[in-house]
C-alpha positions in Angstrom: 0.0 0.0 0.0 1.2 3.5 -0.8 0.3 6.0 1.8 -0.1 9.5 0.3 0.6 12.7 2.1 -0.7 15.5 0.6 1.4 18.4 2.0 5.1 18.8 2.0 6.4 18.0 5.1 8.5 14.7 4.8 8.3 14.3 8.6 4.5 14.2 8.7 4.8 11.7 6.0 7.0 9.3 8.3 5.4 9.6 10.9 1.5 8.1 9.0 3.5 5.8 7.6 4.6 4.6 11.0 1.5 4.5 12.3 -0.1 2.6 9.1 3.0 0.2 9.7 1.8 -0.5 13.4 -1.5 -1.4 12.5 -1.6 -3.1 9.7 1.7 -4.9 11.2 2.5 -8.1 8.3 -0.5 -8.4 6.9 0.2 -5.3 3.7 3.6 -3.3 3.2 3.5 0.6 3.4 5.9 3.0 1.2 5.1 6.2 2.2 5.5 9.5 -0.2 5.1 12.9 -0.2 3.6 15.3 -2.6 6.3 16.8 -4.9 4.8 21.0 -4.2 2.5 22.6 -1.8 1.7 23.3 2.1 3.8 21.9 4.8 -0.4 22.0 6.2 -3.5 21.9 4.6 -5.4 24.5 6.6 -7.8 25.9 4.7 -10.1 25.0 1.6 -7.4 26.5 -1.1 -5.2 24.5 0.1 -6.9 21.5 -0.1 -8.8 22.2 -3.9 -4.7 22.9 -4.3 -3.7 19.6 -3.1 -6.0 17.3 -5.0 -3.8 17.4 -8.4 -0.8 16.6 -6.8 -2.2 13.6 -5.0 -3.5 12.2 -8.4 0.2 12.9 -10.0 1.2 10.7 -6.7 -0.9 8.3 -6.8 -0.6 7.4 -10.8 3.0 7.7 -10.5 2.4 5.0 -7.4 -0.1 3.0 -9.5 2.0 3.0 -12.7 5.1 1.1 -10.4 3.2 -2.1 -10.1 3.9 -3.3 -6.9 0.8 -0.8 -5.0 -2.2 -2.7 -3.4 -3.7 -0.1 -2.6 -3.8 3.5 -2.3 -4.0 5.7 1.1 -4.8 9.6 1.0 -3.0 10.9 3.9 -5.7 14.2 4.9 -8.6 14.3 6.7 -10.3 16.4 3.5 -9.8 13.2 1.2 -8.0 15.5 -1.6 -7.8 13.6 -4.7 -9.4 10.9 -3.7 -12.3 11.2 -6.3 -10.2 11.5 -8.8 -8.2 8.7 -8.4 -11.2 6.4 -8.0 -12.0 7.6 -11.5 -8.0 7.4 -12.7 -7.1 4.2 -11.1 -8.2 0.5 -10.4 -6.8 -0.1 -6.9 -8.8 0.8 -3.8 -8.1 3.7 -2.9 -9.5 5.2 0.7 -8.9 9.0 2.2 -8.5 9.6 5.9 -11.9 11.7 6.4 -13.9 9.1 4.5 -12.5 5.9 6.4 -12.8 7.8 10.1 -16.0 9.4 9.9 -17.5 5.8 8.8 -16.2 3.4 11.4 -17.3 6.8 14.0 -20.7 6.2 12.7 -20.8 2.3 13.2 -24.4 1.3 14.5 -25.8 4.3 14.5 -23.1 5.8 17.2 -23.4 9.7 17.9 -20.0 11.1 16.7 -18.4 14.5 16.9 -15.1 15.9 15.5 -12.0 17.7 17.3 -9.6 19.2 15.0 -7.0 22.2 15.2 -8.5 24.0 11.7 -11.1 26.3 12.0 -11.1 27.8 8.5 -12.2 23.8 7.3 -15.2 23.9 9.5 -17.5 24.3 6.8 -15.4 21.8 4.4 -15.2 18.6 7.1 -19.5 19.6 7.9 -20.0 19.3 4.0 -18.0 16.3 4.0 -20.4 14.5 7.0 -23.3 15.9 5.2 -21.7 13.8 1.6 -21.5 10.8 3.3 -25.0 10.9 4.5 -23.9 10.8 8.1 -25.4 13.9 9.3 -28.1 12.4 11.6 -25.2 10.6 13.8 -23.3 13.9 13.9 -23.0 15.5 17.3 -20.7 18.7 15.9 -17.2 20.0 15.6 -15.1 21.0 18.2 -11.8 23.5 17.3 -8.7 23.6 19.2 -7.7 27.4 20.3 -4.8 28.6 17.9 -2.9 28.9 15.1 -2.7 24.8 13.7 0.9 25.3 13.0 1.9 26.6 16.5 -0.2 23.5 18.0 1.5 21.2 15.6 4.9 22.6 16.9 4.4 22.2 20.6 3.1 18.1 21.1 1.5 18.6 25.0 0.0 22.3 23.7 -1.6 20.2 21.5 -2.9 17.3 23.7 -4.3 19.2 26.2 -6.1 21.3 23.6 -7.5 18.2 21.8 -8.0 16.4 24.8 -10.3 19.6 26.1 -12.0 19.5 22.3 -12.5 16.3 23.0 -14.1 16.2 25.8 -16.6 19.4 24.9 -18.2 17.2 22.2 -18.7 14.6 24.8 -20.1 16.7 27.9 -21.7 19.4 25.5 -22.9 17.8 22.4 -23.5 13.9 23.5 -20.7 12.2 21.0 -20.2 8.3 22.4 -17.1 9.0 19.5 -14.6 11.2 18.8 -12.9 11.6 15.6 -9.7 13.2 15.5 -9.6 15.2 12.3 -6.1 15.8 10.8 -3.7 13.5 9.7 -0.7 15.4 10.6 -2.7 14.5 14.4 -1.9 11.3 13.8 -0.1 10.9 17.2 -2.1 12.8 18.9 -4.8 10.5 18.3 -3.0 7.8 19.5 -2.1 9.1 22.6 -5.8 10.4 23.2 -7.0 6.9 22.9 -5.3 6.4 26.6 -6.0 9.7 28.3 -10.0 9.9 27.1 -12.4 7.6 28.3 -15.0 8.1 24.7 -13.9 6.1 21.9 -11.4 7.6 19.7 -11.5 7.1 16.5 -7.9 7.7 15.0 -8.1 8.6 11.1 -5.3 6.8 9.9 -5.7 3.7 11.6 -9.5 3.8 10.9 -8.0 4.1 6.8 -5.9 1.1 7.1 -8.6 -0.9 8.4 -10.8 -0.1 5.6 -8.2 -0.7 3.0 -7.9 -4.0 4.7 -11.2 -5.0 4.4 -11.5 -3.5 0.7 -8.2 -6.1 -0.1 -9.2 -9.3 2.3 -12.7 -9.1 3.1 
């Protein structure tokens, strides 16, 4: 499997690729590559309509190797992911899509904590696109500018872990989706310090691709 990461930052990319690696352990290999141009974050919707190409040029160049079982998009907005469905053969499964699924599971109130206000609007559309919307509790932002978050780990833990608990005392989620990729360790950690069920994005992506590939 070929995990995508659609911004820039080559340490973000090792460190999904980890993560996919832990959880999918022997049973499917993970490369791990990084868009060639574009945000070290995707933060906002430009960046995201921005990133979509450059995932597609990833993921064909991926595809066109051979030796790809499937395809991972590495951002909670699924950029590209469309598109590659429509370019490509292989199963191909975004982080946002996979997460907010397995959240949703029997009927399971669900709510979001992120670090990325100005995507509020994008991550509700995508619920509403998935037809979840009646199992969806609401977002909860992090204080902050992402990028200072992403730079200081506990800043970033205690602000999720607060997020995280507003959607469950406030808004009734029995889940909690962690939205970001780049969160990816985040989420991991959360899963120990929150009593709700977390639902960690990139794990949640591998699972999918593993049932899509072994049913």
């Amino acid at each position: 499997m070929v995990l995508i990461n659609p911004n820039t930052s080559t340490a973000t990319t090792a460190m999904m690729t980890a993560i996919a690696r832990r959880t999918l352990g022997r049973a499917l290999a993970v490369r791990g590559v990084t868009v060639s141009s574009g945000p070290r974050m995707l933060t906002d919707p430009a960046a995201l309509r921005a990133a979509a190409p450059e995932v597609l040029a990833a993921g064909l160049r991926a595809a066109a190797r051979g030796d790809s079982a499937a395809l991972l998009v590495g951002a909670f907005g699924d950029p590209g992911v469309a598109e590659l469905r429509e370019a490509t053969d292989l199963p191909v499964m975004g982080l946002g899509e996979a997460a907010l699924t397995e959240a949703a599971v029997g009927g399971t109130p669900f709510g979001i904590a992120t670090t990325t206000p100005l995507l509020a609007d994008s991550i509700t559309a995508h619920v509403t696109a998935l037809g979840l919307t009646d199992r969806y509790t609401g977002l909860r932002l992090t204080p902050g500018a992402p990028e200072h978050l992403s730079a200081h780990p506990e800043l970033l833990l205690d602000a999720l872990e607060r997020a995280v608990r507003a959607c469950v005392e406030r808004d009734g989620a029995r889940a909690v989706v962690i939205g970001g990729g780049p969160l990816g360790e985040a989420a991991e950690e959360l899963r120990s310090r929150c009593a709700v069920r977390i639902v960690a994005p990139i794990p949640a992506a591998c699972r999918a691709i593993a049932r899509r590939l072994h049913g």
